[in-house]
MARDRENMAR-801390 format. One record per residue (C-alpha): z, y, x; residue in one letter. Coordinates in steps of 0.05 Angstrom, whole numbers, padded with zeros to 5 digits, always signed. Each point is the difference from the previous one (the first is absolute). Example, Ala and Ser with C-alpha at 12.3 -4.5 7.8 and 13.67 -1.06 7.14 Angstrom:
BEGIN
+00156-00090+00246a
-00013+00069+00027s
! end
This chain:
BEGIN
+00000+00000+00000x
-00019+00066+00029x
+00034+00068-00016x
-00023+00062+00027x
+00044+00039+00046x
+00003+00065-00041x
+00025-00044-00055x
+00056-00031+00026x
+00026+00061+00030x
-00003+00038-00064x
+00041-00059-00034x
+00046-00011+00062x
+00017+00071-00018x
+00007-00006-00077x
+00047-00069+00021x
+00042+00047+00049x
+00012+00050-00050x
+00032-00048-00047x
+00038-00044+00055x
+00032+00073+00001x
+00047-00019-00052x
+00002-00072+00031x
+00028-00025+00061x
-00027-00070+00017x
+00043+00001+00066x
+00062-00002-00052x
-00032-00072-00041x
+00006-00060+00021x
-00033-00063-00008x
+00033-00065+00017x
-00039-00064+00001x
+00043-00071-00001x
-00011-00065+00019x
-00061-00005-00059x
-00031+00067+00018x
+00028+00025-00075x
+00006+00076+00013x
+00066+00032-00011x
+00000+00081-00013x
+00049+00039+00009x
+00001+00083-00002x
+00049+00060-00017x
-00048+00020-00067x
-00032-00050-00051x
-00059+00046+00021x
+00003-00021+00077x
+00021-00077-00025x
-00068+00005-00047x
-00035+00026+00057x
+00018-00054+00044x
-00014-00056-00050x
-00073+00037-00010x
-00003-00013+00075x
+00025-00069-00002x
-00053-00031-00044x
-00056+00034+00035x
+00030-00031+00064x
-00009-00071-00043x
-00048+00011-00050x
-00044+00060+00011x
-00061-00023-00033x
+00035-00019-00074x
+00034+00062+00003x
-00065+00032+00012x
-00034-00049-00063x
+00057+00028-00039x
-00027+00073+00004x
-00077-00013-00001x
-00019+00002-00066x
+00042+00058-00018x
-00038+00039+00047x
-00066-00034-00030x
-00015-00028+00060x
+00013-00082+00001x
-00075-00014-00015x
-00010+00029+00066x
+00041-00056+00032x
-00007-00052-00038x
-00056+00003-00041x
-00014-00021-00068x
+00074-00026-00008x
+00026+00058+00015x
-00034+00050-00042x
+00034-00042-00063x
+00056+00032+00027x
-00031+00067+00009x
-00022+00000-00071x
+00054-00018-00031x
+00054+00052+00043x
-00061+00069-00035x
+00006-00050-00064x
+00080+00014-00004x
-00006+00067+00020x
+00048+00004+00056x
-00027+00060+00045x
+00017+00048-00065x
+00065-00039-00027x
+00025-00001+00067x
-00023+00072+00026x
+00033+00033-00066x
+00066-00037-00005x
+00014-00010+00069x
+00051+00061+00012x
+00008+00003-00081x
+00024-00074-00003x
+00034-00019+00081x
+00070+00025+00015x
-00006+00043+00063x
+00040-00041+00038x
-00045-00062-00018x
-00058+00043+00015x
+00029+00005+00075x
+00006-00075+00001x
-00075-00016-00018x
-00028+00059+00044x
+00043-00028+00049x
-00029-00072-00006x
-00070+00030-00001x
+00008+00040+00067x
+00028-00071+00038x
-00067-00033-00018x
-00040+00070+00025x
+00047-00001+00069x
-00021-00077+00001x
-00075+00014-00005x
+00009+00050+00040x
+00023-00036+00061x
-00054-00058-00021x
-00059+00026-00028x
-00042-00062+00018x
+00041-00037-00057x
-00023+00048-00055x
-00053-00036-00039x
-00045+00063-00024x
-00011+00071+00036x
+00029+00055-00041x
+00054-00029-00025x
+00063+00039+00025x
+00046+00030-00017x
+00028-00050-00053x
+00036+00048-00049x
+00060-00018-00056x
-00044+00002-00049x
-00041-00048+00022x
+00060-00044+00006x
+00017+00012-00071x
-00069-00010-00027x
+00004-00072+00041x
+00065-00015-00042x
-00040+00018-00068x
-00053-00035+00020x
+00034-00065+00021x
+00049+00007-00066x
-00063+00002-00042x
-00025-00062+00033x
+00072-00042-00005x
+00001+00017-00086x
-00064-00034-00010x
-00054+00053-00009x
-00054-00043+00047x
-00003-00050-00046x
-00030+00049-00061x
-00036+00036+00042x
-00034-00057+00032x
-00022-00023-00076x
-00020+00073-00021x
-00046-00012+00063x
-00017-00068-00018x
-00036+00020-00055x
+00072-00035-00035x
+00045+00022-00056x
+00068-00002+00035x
+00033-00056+00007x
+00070+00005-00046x
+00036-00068+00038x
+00007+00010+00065x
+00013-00048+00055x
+00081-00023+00022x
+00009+00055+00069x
-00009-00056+00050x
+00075+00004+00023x
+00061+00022+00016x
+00078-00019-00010x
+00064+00043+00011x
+00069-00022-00017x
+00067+00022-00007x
+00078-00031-00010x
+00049+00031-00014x
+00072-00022+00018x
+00001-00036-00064x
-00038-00051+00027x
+00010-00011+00072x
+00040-00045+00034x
+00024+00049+00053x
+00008+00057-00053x
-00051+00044+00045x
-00063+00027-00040x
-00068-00025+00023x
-00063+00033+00003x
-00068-00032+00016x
-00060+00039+00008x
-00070-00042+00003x
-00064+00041-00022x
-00062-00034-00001x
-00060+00041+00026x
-00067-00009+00037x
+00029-00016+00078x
-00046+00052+00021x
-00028+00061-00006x
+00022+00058-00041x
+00033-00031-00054x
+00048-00042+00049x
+00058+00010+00023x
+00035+00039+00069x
+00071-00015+00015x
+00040+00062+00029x
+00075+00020+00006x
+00012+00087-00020x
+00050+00035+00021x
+00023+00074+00002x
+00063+00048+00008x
-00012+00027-00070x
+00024-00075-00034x
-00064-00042+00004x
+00012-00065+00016x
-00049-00055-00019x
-00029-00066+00023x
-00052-00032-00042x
-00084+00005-00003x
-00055+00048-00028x
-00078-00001-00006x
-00038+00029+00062x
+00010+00077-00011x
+00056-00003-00043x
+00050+00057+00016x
+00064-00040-00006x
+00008-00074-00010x
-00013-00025-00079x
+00046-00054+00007x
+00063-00025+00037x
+00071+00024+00008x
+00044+00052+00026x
+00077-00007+00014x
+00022-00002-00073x
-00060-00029-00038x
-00067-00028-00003x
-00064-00016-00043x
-00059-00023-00010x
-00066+00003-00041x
-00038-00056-00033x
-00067+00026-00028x
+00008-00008-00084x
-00071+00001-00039x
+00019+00042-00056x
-00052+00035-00049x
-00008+00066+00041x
-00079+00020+00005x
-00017+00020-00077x
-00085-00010-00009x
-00025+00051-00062x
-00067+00002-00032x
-00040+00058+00000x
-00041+00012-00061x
-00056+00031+00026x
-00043+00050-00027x
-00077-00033+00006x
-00037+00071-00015x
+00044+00032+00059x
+00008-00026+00059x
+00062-00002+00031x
+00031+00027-00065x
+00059-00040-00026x
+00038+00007-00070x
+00072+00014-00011x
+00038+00014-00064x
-00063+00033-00032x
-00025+00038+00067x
-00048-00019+00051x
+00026+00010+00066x
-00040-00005+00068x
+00018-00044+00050x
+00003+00034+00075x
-00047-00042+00050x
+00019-00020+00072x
-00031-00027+00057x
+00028-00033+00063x
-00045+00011+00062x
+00007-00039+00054x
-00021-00037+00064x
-00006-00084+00003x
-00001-00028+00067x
-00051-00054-00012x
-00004-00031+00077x
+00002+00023+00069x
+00031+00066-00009x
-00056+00019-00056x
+00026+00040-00052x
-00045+00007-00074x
+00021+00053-00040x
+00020-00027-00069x
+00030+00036-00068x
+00028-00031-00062x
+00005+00044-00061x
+00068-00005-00050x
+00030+00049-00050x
+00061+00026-00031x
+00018+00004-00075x
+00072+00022-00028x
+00019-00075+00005x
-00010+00000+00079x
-00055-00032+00041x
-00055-00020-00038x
-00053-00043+00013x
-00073-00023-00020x
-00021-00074-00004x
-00053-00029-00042x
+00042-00015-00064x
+00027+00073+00001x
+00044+00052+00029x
+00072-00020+00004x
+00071+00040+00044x
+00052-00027+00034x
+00066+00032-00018x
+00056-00024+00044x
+00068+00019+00026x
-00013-00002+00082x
-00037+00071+00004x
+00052+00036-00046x
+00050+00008+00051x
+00003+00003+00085x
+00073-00010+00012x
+00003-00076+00014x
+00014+00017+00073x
+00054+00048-00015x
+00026-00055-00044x
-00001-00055+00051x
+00038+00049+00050x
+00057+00013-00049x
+00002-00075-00008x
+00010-00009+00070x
+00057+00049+00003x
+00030-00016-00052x
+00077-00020+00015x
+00025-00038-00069x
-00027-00016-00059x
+00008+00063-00042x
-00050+00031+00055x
-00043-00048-00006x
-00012-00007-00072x
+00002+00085+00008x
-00064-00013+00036x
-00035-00048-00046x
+00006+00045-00051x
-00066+00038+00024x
-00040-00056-00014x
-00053+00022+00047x
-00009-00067+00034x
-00049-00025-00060x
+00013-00069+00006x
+00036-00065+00029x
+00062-00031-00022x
+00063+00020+00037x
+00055-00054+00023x
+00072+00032+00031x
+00058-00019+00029x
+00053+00050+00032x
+00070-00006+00045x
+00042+00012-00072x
-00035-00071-00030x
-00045+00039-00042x
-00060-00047-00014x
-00061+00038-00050x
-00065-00016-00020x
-00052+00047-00039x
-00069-00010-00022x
-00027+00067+00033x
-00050+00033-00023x
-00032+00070-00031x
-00022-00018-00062x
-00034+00049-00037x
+00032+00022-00064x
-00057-00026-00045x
-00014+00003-00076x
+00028-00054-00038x
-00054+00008-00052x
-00053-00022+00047x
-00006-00076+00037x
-00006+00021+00078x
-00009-00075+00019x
-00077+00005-00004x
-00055+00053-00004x
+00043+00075-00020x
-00048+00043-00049x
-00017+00055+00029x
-00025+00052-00048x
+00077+00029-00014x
+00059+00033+00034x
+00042-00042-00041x
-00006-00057+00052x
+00007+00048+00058x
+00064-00011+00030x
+00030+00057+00052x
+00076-00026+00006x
+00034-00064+00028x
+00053-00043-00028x
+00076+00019+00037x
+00024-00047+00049x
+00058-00026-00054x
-00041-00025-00042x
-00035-00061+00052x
+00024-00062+00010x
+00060-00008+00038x
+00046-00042+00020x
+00071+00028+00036x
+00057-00052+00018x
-00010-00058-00033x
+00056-00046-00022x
-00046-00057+00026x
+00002+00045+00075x
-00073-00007+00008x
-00059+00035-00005x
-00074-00009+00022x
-00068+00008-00006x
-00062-00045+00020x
-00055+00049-00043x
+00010-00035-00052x
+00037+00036-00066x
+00054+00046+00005x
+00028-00043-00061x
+00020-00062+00047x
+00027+00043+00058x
+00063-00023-00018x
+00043-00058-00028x
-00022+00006-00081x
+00065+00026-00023x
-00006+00060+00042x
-00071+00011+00004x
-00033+00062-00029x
-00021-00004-00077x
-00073+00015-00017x
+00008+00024-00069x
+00058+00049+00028x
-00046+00040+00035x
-00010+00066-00025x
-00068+00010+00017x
-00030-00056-00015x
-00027-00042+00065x
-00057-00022+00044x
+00035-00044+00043x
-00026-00070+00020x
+00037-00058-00047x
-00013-00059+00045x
+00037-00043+00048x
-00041-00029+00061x
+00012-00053+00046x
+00048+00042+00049x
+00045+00021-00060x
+00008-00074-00028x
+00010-00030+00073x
+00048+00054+00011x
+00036-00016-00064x
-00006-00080+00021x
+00043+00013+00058x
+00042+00050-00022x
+00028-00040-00060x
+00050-00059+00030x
+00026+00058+00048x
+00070+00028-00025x
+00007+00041+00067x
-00054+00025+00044x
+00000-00007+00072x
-00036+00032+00053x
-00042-00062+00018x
-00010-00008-00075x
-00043+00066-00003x
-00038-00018+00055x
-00017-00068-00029x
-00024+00033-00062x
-00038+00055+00034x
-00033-00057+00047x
-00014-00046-00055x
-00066-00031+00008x
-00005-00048-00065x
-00040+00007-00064x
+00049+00001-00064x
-00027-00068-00033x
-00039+00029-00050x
-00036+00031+00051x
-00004+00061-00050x
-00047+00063+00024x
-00012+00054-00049x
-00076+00008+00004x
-00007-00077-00004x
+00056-00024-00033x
-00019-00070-00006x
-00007-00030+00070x
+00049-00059-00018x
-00064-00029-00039x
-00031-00011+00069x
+00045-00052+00020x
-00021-00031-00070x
-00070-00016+00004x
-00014-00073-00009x
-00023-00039+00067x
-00047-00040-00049x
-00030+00060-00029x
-00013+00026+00076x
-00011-00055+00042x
-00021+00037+00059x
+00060+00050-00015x
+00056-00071+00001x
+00019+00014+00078x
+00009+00076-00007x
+00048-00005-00066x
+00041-00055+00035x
+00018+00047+00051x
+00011+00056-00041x
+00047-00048-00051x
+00042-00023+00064x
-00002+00077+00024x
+00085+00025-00004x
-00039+00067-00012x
+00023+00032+00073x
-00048+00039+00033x
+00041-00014+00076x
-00052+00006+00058x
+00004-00072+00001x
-00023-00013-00068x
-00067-00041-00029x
+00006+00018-00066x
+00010+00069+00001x
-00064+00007+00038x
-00039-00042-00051x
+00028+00042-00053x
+00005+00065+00028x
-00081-00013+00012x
-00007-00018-00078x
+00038+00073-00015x
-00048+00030+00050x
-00061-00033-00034x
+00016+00029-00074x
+00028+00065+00017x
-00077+00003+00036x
-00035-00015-00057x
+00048+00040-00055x
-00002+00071+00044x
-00087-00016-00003x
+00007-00025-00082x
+00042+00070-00004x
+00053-00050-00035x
+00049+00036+00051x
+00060+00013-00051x
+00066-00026-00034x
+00010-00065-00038x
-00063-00049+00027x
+00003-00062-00027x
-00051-00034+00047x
-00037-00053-00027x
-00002-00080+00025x
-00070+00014+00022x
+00023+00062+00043x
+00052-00035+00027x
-00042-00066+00024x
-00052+00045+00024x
+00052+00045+00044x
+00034-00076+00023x
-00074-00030+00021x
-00013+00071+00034x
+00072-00005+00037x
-00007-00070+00014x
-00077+00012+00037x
+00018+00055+00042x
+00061-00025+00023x
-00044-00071+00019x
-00055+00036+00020x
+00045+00050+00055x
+00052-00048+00018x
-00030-00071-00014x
+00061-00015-00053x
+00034+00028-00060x
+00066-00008+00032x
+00010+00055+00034x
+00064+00034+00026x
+00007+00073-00033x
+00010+00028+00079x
-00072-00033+00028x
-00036+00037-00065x
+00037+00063-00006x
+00026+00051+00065x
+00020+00052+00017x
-00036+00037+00057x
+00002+00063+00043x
-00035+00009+00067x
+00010-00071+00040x
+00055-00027-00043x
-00006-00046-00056x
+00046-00028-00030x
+00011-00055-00057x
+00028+00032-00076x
+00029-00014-00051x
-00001+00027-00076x
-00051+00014-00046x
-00015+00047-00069x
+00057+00012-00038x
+00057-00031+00043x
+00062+00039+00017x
-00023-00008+00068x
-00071+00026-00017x
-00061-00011+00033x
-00063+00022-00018x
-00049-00027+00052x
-00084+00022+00010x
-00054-00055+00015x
-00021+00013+00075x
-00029-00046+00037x
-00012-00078-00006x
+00036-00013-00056x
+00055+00041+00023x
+00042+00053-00028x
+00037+00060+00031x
+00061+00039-00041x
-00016+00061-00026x
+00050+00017-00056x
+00080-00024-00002x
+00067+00014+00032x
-00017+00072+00039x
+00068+00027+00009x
+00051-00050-00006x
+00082+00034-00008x
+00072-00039-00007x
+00048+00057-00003x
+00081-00018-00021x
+00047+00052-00018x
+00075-00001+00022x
+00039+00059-00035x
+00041+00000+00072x
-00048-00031+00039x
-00053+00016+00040x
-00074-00019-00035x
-00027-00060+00026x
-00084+00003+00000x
-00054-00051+00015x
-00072+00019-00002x
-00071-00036+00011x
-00069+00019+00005x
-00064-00046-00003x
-00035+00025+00076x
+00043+00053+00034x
+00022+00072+00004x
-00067+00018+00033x
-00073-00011-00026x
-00032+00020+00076x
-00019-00060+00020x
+00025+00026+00072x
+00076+00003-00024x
+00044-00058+00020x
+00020+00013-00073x
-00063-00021-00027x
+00014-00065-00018x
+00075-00013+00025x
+00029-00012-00075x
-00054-00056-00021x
+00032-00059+00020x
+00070+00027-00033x
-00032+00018-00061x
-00041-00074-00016x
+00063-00026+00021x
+00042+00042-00056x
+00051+00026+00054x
+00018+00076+00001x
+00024+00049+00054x
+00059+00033-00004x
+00007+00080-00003x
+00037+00059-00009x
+00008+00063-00025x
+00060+00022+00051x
-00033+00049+00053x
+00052-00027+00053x
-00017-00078-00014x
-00080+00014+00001x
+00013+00047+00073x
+00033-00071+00024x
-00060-00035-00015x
-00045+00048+00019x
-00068-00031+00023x
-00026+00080+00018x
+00017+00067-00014x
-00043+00057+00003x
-00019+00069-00036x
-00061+00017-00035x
-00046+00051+00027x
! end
């Protein structure tokens, strides 16, 4: 990457003026024995700063994929991929939302904290300009920070999947998909048999790239304090714990993104009718440049519009908006931070109540024994005249909505007599022991909230129930758990059990493959043949259901499907590996540079894996356990923290941290950490300041 001399000195200058305010010499960054970086400053501004510089140390080029397309600019890099994203961040609207409400909506001290974050990744480039990926990129601002936030907030409450019908040429789907993981669990003293409260953190993301996770440890003067993980450019970490108490998120699939019909005026174009007016539509159009191959750029523009509803766009069967609650507010990173600073639980909840973090369920435990649960979200206030499940009509204000429902009125759960709570995506309505669990016709707003179990939340219950008293090794048995319940339940097929009953004398040449699979105990341990054989028939429908655009709740495959997914299973595996008995580790690994490792777990298993066909038959992990937190609270104690991630705490291949966690995490072991400054100076692997 070249940069031109006059422009690097005129933004060494701009980066000087604002390191004014900031002395790196007063930061410092410790790395232990894993390379995790610890931060530690006077100011939250100078520990932000520090943490800016810490990921760009690990993970400059996320960081940098993070802020792409809200600049326009990831077609550039990564061509027709990336200008989905670049669409879709002028789709929201994000340069105006964010440019108006920036110092309307951000405290000034938060303000400080995200321009101080922004200037660690300019210093960074600035010292090592050959790891930008574009010219003209610098200086990073807050704003553009913020705008990642909305952007990524958007993505996480499900507006890809109607905008990618809308494009499709598709009416929107109205059942989504089950989020493809994620489990967090709490005890209270109730239920313990040490009387401590536990805490486990385990959020299942892509192990990569911008929507995976980076473990870090905060620290400041001013009272923050927190160990835990965030996504590649995140400004504090999302989830994890501080000395008093800790969360974490598991992505909930509510009924956020609202789809309305224009009625459309066919003697005017662009002329759409509301309560007895015609109203014209405002036209947009997004310019920009695809890298095709070799460094050749096309330019390229797609057109879209904007009606009262929102964004608005043309497909053959008509114009339809998206209405949704992610671009109607940018504090989610102010939220997070008060989160993380948060020293009980009456500060906590204090923080919640913004509701600008869209989405996600939250689990928490605290010091006190305070165990919570809530179905989070921003749910618009809607009409209750008018069904919102399908397509909205969109010729009158009276389905407009402009307000949200108040954070008392979700689903919540706050110490249980049953001293559990927890969430594995599925409904808020089991995320707790029935007596204590929230009440669906309670709600005063009505609801949108998923109303299934899955497998995680019946294998979780499975174990749970001959338990009186929880130990420590109990929640890591649960959370490690790599079995099937036996009804091998799944919410978008919910009728796998019938594969194990196809008759051998109906299928012949299917006899072998359902012997195996009858004899299977239904673990999916690296050393497993029947979880490969059967993880291969889940791989073979879900192929042909996501092309049949049968992707959706409540599939009752038929005998046919399932023979033909078996004899498809049963042929690759014989024609890759010369046998249909083969161990789970041979078929499915888990790679990074020159290790490779044998792995356990598949779709839908506490221990989650969601693995990618590679090469020969193989498959590589791509979706599962990302961060992976035990955290126990002593009210006089000191907390005691284990922590795991799937590669390392560096993704340059150059680091001696690239890989170093891999064999721990296939393994299920955990490291052990800490959030006293003193204990993490003992163990000190490097210490250093930022420039």
């Amino acid at each position: 990457m070249k940069h031109s001399f006059a422009a690097l000195s005129l933004f060494l200058l701009w980066g000087n003026l604002l390191l004014a305010q900031i002395d790196p010499t007063t930061i410092t960054i410790i790395r232990d024995t894993f390379g995790v970086a610890h931060i530690h400053a006077p100011t939250d501004a100078g520990a932000a700063y520090g943490f800016a510089w810490a990921q760009a140390e690990d993970d400059f080029m996320t960081v940098q994929l993070t802020l792409l397309p809200v600049r326009g600019r990831m077609a550039e890099y990564n061509g027709k991929q990336g200008a989905i994203l670049d669409v879709a961040a002028a789709m929201i609207g994000i340069d105006t939302l964010v440019d108006q409400r920036y110092e309307q909506d951000l405290s000034p001290a938060f303000r400080q904290v995200v321009e101080a974050f922004a200037a660690g990744l300019n210093a960074y480039a600035a010292n090592y300009p050959e790891e930008l990926l574009l010219d003209g990129l610098l200086p990073f601002t807050g704003q553009d920070v913020i705008k990642g936030y909305v952007l990524e907030t958007a993505f996480l409450t499900g507006l890809q999947g109607p905008l990618e019908d809308l494009f499709a040429n598709r009416l929107p789907t109205l059942d989504l998909p089950m989020p493809a993981g994620s489990n967090a669990f709490a005890f209270s003293p109730k239920k313990t048999a040490d009387g401590h409260t536990y805490f486990c953190s385990n959020s299942h993301q892509p192990l990569q790239g911008m929507f995976s996770w980076y473990e870090a440890h905060v620290t400041s003067d001013e009272g923050w304090n927190f160990l835990g993980a965030t996504f590649p450019g995140g400004v504090t970490p999302f989830v994890g714990t501080n000395e008093n108490l800790g969360w974490s998120h598991t992505v909930n699939h509510p009924d956020f993104v609202d789809t309305y019909q224009l009625q459309m005026n066919p003697e005017e174009k662009l002329s759409y009718y509301v309560d007895g007016e015609w109203l014209k539509l405002q036209e947009h159009t997004v310019k920009l440049k695809v890298k095709l191959f070799a460094g050749v750029k096309i330019p390229v523009k797609q057109t879209f519009y904007r009606s009262i509803y929102g964004l608005t766009i043309e497909n053959k069967q008509g114009f339809f908006a998206l209405r949704f609650p992610a671009n109607h507010d940018i504090r989610a990173a102010e939220q997070w931070y008060k989160m993380n600073k948060a020293s009980d639980f009456e500060e906590f909840r204090e923080a919640l109540t913004m509701t600008a973090i869209p989405g996600t369920n939250i689990v928490y435990a605290d010091r006190e024994g305070n165990i919570f649960y809530v179905g989070n979200a921003k749910f618009p206030r809607r009409n209750p005249a008018y069904d919102y499940s399908g397509l909205v009509p969109g010729n009158t204000k009276a389905t407009l909505w402009e307000e949200f429902v108040p954070f008392d009125s979700l689903a919540m759960a706050l110490n249980p007599d049953c001293g559990y709570v927890f969430n594995s995506n599925h409904s808020p309505f089991f995320s707790t022991a029935a007596a204590d669990a929230p009440d669906v016709n309670a709600l005063p707003y009505g609801h949108g909230y998923l109303t299934l179990h899955n497998n995680r939340s019946l294998r979780f219950y499975e174990q749970l129930e001959p338990l009186d008293k929880v130990t420590w090794e109990d929640m890591l048995r649960i959370k490690y758990d790599l079995r099937y319940s036996d009804s091998l339940y799944d919410p978008i097929v919910t009728n796998w059990s019938d594969l194990l009953k196809l008759s051998p004398v109906r299928y012949p040449a299917l006899a072998n493959g359902l012997a195996l699979l009858n004899a299977w105990d239904k673990q999916t341990t690296p050393e497993s043949v029947g979880a490969s054989l059967f993880l291969m028939c889940w791989h073979f429908m879900y192929e042909d259901y996501h092309e049949r655009g049968l992707w959706k709740y409540g599939q009752v495959a038929s005998e046919a499907e399932l023979a033909t997914a078996l004899s498809k299973a049963m042929a690759q595996l014989e024609k890759y590996f010369g046998s249909i008995e083969v161990p789970l580790g041979e078929m499915q690994r888990h790679r990074r540079g020159e290790v490779d490792l044998p792995v356990g777990g598949g779709p839908e298993i506490l221990a989650a894996m969601y693995s990618a066909e590679s090469k020969k038959g193989r498959f590589e992990s791509m979706v599962g356990d990302g961060f992976i937190q035990f955290v126990s609270y002593d009210q006089s104690g000191p907390v005691l923290i284990e922590t795991m991630m799937p590669y390392g705490a560096s993704s340059k291949a150059e680091s001696p941290h690239f890989t170093n966690q891999m064999q721990m995490y296939v393994g299920q072991q955990r490291k052990v950490m800490s959030l006293d400054w003193e204990e993490v100076v003992k163990s000190q692997e490097q210490s250093y300041h930022p420039k």
